[in-house]
MIDO-596931 format. One record per residue (C-alpha): residue in three letters; x, y, z. Coordinates in Angstrom, 2 decimals. Layout:
REM residues N
mise u v w
ALA X Y Z
...
//
This chain:
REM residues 150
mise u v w
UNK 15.84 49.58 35.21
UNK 14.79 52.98 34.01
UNK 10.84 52.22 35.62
UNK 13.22 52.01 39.05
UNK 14.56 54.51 38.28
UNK 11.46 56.98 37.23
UNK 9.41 55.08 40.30
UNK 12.65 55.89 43.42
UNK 12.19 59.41 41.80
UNK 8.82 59.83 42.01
UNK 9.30 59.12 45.48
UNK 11.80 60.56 46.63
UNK 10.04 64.00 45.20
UNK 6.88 63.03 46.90
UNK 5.10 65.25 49.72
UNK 5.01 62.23 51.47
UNK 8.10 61.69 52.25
UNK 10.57 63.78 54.95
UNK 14.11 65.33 53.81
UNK 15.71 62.32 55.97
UNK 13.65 59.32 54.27
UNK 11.40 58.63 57.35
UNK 8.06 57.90 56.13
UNK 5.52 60.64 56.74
UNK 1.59 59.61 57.65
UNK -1.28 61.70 57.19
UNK -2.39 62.26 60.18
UNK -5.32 61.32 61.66
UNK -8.40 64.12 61.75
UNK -9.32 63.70 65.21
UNK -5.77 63.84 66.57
UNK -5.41 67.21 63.95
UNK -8.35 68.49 65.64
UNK -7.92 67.41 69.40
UNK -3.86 68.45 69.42
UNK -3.95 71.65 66.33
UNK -5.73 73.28 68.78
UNK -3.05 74.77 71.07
UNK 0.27 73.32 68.41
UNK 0.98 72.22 65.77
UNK -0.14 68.52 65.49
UNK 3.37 66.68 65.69
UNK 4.07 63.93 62.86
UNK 3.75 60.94 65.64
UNK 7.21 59.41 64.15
UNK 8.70 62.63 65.85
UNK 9.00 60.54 69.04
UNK 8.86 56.52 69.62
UNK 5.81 54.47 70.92
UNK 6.84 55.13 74.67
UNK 7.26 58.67 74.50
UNK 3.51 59.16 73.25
UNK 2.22 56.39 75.29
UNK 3.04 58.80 78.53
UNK 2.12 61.71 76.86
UNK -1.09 60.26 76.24
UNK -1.55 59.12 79.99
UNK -0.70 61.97 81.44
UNK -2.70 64.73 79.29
UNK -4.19 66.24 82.76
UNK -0.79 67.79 83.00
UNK 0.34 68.03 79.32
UNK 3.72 70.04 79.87
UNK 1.65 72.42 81.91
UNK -1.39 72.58 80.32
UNK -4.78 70.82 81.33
UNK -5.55 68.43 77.82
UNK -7.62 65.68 79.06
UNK -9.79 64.13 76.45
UNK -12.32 61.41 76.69
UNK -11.76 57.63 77.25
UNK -12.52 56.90 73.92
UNK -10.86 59.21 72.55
UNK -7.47 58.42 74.09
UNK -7.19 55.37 73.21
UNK -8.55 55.60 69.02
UNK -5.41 58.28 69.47
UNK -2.93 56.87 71.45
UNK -3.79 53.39 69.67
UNK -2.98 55.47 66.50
UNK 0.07 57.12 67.53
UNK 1.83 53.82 68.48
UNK 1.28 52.60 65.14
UNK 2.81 55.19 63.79
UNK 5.66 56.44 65.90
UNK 9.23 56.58 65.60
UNK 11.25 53.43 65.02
UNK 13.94 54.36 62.63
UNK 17.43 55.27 64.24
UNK 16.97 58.61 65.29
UNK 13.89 58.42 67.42
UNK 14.65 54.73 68.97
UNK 15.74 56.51 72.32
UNK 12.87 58.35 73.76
UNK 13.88 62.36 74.61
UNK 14.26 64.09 78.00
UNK 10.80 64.18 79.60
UNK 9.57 62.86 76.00
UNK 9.86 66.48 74.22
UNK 10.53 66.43 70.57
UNK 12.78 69.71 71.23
UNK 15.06 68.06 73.95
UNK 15.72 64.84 71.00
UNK 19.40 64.71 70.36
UNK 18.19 64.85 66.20
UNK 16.10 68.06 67.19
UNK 19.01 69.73 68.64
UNK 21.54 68.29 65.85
UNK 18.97 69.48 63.41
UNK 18.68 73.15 64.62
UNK 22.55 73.47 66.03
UNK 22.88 76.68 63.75
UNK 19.66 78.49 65.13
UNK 21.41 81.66 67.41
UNK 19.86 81.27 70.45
UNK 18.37 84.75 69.95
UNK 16.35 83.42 67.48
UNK 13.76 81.35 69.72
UNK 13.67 84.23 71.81
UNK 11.74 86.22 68.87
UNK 8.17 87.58 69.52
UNK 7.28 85.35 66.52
UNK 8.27 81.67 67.72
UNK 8.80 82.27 71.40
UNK 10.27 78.49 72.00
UNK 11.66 75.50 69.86
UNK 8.57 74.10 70.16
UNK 6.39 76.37 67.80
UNK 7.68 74.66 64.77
UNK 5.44 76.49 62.03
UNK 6.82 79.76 62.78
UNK 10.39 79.18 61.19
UNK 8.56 75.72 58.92
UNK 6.20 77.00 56.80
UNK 4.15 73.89 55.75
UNK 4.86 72.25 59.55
UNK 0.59 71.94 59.77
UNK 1.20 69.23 56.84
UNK 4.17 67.30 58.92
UNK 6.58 68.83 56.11
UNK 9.67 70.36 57.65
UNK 12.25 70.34 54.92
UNK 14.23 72.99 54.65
UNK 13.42 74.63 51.65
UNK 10.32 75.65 53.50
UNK 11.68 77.09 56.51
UNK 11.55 81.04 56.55
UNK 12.97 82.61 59.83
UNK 11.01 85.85 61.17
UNK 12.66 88.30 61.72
//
């Protein structure tokens, strides 16, 4: 019992876990390189297997921006995301137009942000995640990490 015990802690302290028990991956160096570039690269169990499968097909007009990438490329990534996406309760449904910051546990999780806040010069939208979560380049977002700017 106390092995359980010593082994459920060990875990529960672990980097590689998130503050609500969903299971964190590393992620994947190409899709660090390819997506780091312009944001941060999103833990892919921030959104279920049909939200990045049309993100993935539609990366000529990636919320705006041109991303397109390679045949082969797409599919080691989107072949990689889908493995790893979202299947717990909170991500089953996929968001409005598949953005993590239109989720309904994105906006239950940041409720008590003033909407002032993502106005700042520093994070400019909800969607620049490291400027409030310090370690959100590692897919950590607990909250004893997060530092507002002022």
């Amino acid at each position: 019992m106390k092995k359980k015990l010593m082994t459920l802690l060990a875990l529960a302290a672990s980097p590689l876990a998130w503050a609500d028990s969903a299971p964190r991956v590393p992620l994947l160096p190409q899709y660090r390189q390819e997506c780091s570039a312009c944001h941060v690269a999103y833990p892919p169990g921030m959104l279920p297997a049909a939200s990045w499968q049309r993100v993935m097909g539609n990366l000529q007009n990636h919320y705006g921006t041109d991303a397109s990438l390679d045949a082969a490329t797409i599919q080691a990534l989107s072949g990689w995301l889908k493995a790893h996406a979202g299947t717990y309760k909170r991500v089953s449904a996929p968001p409005p137009e598949d953005r993590i910051t239109r989720s309904a546990w994105f906006i239950r999780e940041h409720d008590e942000v003033p909407a002032a806040t993502w106005k700042l010069p520093a994070v400019k939208s909800a969607a620049n995640c490291a400027a409030c979560h310090t370690q959100a380049d590692q897919g950590d977002f607990r909250e004893r990490n997060i530092r507002i700017p002022r």
